[in-house]
C-alpha positions in Angstrom: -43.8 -15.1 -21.5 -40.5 -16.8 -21.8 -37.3 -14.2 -20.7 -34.2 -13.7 -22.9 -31.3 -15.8 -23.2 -29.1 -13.5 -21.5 -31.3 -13.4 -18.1 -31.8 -16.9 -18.0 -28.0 -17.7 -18.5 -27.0 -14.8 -15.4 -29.4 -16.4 -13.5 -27.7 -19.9 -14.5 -24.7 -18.5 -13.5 -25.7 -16.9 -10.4 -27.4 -20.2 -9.0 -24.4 -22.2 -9.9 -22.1 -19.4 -7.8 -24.2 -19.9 -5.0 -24.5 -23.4 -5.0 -20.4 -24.0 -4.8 -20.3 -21.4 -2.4 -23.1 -23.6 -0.1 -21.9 -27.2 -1.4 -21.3 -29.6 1.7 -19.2 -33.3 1.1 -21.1 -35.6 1.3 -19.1 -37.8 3.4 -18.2 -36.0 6.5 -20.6 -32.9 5.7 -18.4 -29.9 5.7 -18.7 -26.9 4.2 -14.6 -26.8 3.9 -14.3 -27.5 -0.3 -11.3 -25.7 -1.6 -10.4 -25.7 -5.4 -6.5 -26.7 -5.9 -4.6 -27.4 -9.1 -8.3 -28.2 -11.2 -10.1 -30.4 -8.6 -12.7 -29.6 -6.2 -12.1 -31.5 -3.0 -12.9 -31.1 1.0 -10.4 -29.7 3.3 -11.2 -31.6 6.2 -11.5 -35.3 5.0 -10.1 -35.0 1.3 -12.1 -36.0 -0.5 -12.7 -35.1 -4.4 -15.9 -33.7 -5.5 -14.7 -32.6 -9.0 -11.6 -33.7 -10.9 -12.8 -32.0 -14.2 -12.3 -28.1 -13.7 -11.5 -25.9 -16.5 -8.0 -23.9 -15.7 -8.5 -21.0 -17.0 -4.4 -19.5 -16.4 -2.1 -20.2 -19.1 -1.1 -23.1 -20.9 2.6 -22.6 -20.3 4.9 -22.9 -17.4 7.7 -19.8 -16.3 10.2 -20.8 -13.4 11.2 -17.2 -13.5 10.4 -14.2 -14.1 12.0 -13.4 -17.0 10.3 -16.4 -18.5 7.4 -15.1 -17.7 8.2 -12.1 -19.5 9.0 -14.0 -22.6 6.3 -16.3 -22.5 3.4 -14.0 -21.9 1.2 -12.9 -24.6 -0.3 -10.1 -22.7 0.7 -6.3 -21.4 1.0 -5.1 -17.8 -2.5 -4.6 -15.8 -4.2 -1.0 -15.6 -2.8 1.2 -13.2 -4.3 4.0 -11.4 -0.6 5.3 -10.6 -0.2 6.8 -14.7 -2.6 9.5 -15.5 -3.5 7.4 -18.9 -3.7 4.0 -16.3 -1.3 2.9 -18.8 -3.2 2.3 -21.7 -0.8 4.0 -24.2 1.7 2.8 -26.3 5.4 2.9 -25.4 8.4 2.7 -27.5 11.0 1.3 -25.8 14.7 3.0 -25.4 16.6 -0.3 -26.4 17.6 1.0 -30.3 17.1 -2.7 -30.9 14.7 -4.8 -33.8 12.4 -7.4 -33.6 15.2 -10.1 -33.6 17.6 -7.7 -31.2 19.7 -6.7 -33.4 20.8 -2.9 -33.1 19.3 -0.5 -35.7 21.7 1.8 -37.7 22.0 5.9 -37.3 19.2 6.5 -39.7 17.1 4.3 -38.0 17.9 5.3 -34.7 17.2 9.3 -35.3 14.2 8.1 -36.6 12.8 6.6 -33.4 14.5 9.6 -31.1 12.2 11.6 -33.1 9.4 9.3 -32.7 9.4 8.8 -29.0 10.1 12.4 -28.3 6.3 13.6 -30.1 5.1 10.0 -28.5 5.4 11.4 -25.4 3.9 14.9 -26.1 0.7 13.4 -27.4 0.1 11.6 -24.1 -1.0 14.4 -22.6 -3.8 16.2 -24.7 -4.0 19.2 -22.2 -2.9 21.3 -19.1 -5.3 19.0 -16.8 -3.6 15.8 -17.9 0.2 17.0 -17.5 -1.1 18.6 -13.4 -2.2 14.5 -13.0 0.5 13.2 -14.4 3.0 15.9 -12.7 1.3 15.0 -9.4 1.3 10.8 -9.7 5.2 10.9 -10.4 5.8 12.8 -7.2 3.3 10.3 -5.4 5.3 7.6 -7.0 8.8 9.4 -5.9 7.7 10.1 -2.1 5.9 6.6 -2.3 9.5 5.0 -3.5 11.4 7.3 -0.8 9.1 6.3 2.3 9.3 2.2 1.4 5.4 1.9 1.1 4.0 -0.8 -0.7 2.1 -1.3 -4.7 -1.2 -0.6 -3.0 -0.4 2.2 -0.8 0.4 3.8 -4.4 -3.0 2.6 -5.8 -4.9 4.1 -3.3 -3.1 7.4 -3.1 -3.9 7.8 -6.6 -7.4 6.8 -6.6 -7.8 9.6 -3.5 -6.0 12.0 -6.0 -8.2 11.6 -9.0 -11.3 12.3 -6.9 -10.1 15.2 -5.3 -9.7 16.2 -8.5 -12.9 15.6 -9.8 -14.4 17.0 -6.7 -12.4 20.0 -7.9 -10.3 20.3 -4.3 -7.0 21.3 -5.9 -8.0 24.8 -7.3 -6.1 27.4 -5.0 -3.8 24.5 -3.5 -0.5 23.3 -4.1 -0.6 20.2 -6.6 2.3 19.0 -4.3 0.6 19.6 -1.1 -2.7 17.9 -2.2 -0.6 15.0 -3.8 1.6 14.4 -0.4 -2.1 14.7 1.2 -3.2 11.9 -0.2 0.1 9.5 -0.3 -0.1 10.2 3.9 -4.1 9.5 4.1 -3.2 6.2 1.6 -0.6 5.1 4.3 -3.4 5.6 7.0 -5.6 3.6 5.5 -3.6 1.2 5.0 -2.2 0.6 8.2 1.1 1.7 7.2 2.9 3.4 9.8 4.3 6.6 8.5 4.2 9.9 10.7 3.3 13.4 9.2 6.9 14.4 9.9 8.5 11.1 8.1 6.0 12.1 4.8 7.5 16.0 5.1 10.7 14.9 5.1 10.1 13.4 1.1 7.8 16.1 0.6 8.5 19.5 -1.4 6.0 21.1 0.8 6.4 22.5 4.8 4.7 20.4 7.6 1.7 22.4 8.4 0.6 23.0 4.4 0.5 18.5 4.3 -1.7 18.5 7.4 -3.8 21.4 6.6 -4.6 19.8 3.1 -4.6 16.7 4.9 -7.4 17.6 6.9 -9.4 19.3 4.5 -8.9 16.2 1.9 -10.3 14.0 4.4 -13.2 15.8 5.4 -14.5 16.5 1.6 -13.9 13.0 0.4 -15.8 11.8 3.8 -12.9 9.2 4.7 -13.0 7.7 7.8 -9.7 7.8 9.3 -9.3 5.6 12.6 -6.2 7.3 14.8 -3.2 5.4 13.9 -2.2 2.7 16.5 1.4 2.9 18.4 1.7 -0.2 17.6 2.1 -0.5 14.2 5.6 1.2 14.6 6.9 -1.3 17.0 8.2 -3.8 14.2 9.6 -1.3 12.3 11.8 0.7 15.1 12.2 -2.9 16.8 14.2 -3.3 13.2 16.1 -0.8 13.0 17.9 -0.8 16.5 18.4 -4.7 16.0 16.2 -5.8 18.9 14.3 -8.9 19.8 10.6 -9.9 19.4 10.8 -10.2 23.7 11.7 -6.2 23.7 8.3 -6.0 21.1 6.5 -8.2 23.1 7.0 -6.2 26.3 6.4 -2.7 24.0 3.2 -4.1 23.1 2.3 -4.8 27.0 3.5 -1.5 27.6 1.4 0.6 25.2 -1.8 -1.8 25.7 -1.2 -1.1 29.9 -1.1 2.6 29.0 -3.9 2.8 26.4 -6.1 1.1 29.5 -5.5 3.9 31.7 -6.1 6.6 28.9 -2.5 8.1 28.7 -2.8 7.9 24.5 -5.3 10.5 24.1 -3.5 13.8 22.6 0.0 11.9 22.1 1.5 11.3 19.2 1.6 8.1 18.5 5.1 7.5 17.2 6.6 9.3 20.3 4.4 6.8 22.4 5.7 4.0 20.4 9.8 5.0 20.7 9.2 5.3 24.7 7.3 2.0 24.8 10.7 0.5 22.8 13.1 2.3 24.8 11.3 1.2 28.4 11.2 -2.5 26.6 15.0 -2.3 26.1 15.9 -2.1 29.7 13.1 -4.0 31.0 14.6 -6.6 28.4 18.6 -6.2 29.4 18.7 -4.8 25.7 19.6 -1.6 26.7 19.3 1.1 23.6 20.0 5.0 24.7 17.8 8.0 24.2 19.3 9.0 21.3 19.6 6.2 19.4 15.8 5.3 20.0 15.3 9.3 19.0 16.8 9.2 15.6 15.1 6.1 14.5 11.6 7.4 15.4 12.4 10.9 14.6 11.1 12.5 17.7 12.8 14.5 20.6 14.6 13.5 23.4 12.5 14.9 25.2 9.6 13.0 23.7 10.9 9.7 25.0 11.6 10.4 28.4 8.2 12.6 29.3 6.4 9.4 27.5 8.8 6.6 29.1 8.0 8.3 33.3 4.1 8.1 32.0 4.3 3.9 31.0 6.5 3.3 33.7 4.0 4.6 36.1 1.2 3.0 34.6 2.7 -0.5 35.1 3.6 0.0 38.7 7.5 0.5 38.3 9.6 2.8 40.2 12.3 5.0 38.4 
């Protein structure tokens, strides 16, 4: 018995995906083929397999972006970051026509009134005004703490389960919302310390990491412990030092982590001592204080933290 059109033509399709994926050239056998402006060709000798691909972007050229805007035919992507992943229409606040020109009082009073009830109807319900409530603060915190388009993403995609997993009942819609922006930036690899997010945050210190902790272990996410590290760049940046002093920071923390002096620490306190040991190992000499304010930890911190690394390489003091 013959099978359907549709089975034979996914199957078509999933042959041919497999077989570009496992093509070789034929004249130096590699497995390098890369696709670049419509032609199939091999990395490693260059020569074309396939001068004949169908582009499938558009047919028209932008050499900025606000030819792109004009040119494009389509609307922005869905987002997880709006509670209706904007789908909805929205009218824009210009008070201008389709040819730009402004439109008179009538007109104008007309619209107010329009956009005022266009943005009542966006939310249907209580539950709908809590998410979108909740994804502005994310997006305010998010915008406050410098993270990145995706850290966003995520953060919202961890909010929207905990809500359907029914987590926020009897918690702050704040806390559970700064929960997930902080787990987002852990995930991520983003270097932001529990402190840093409290500081953006409407909520106290031990609410976030109490919510933190209980997000995490309902939603089942596997958080590694965040690497010293990843703050080296970042505070290197801020007190205007060198990539030797991050180089030597680096040697520093990996020295220590070898010996087992991480465990329990925090790991931006680690990270500010391994700078602040780099900076006069490196003749770029940064004080205490300095080194404090930029990681936001103690004093105190540094120099309990600094004796320990200095030790585990074999310096004196």
């Amino acid at each position: 018995m013959e099978r359907p059109t549709r089975e034979r033509s996914e199957e078509q399709a999933e042959q041919e995906q497999s077989s570009e994926e496992t093509q070789h050239c034929p004249e130096c056998d590699s497995t390098n083929i890369v696709t670049d402006q419509g032609e199939r060709l091999c990395e490693d000798c260059g020569l074309v397999l396939d001068d004949d691909q169908i582009d499938r972007g558009p047919e028209w050229r932008a050499f900025n972006s606000s030819e792109r805007d004009q040119k494009s035919r389509v609307g922005a992507p869905t987002t997880q970051t709006m509670h209706d992943k904007g789908l909805t229409t929205q009218i824009d606040w210009k008070n201008k026509d389709a040819y730009g020109r402004s439109l008179d009082s009538k007109k104008r009073n007309q619209m107010n009134r329009l956009r005022k009830w266009q943005e009542r109807i966006r939310t249907k319900d209580a539950g709908e005004r809590n998410l979108q409530f909740a994804l502005s603060e994310m997006d305010r915190m998010a915008s406050a703490l410098g993270v990145p388009r995706s850290v966003r993403e995520i953060a919202s995609v961890l909010y929207r389960r905990a809500l359907n997993e029914d987590l926020i009942r009897g918690r702050s819609i704040e806390g559970v919302a700064t929960a997930c922006l902080y787990a987002a930036c852990r995930k991520e690899g983003i270097p932001r310390s529990l402190e840093e997010v409290t500081e953006v945050s409407r909520v106290g210190q031990k609410e976030i990491g109490r919510t933190y902790r209980y997000v995490a272990q309902e939603l089942s996410l596997e958080m590694e412990p965040t690497d010293p590290k990843e703050y080296l760049p970042r505070f290197a940046s801020d007190l205007d030092l060198s990539e030797e002093v991050i180089a030597k920071a680096r040697e520093l923390v990996d020295t220590s982590a070898e010996q087992g002096l991480l465990s329990g620490k925090s790991p931006s306190g680690f990270a500010a001592a391994a700078i602040y040991a780099a900076s006069l190992l490196c003749n770029e000499k940064k004080t205490q204080r300095e080194v404090a304010d930029v990681a936001n930890v103690t004093e105190v911190t540094i120099r309990n933290r600094y004796q320990e690394q200095i030790e585990a390489m074999g310096f004196e003091t």
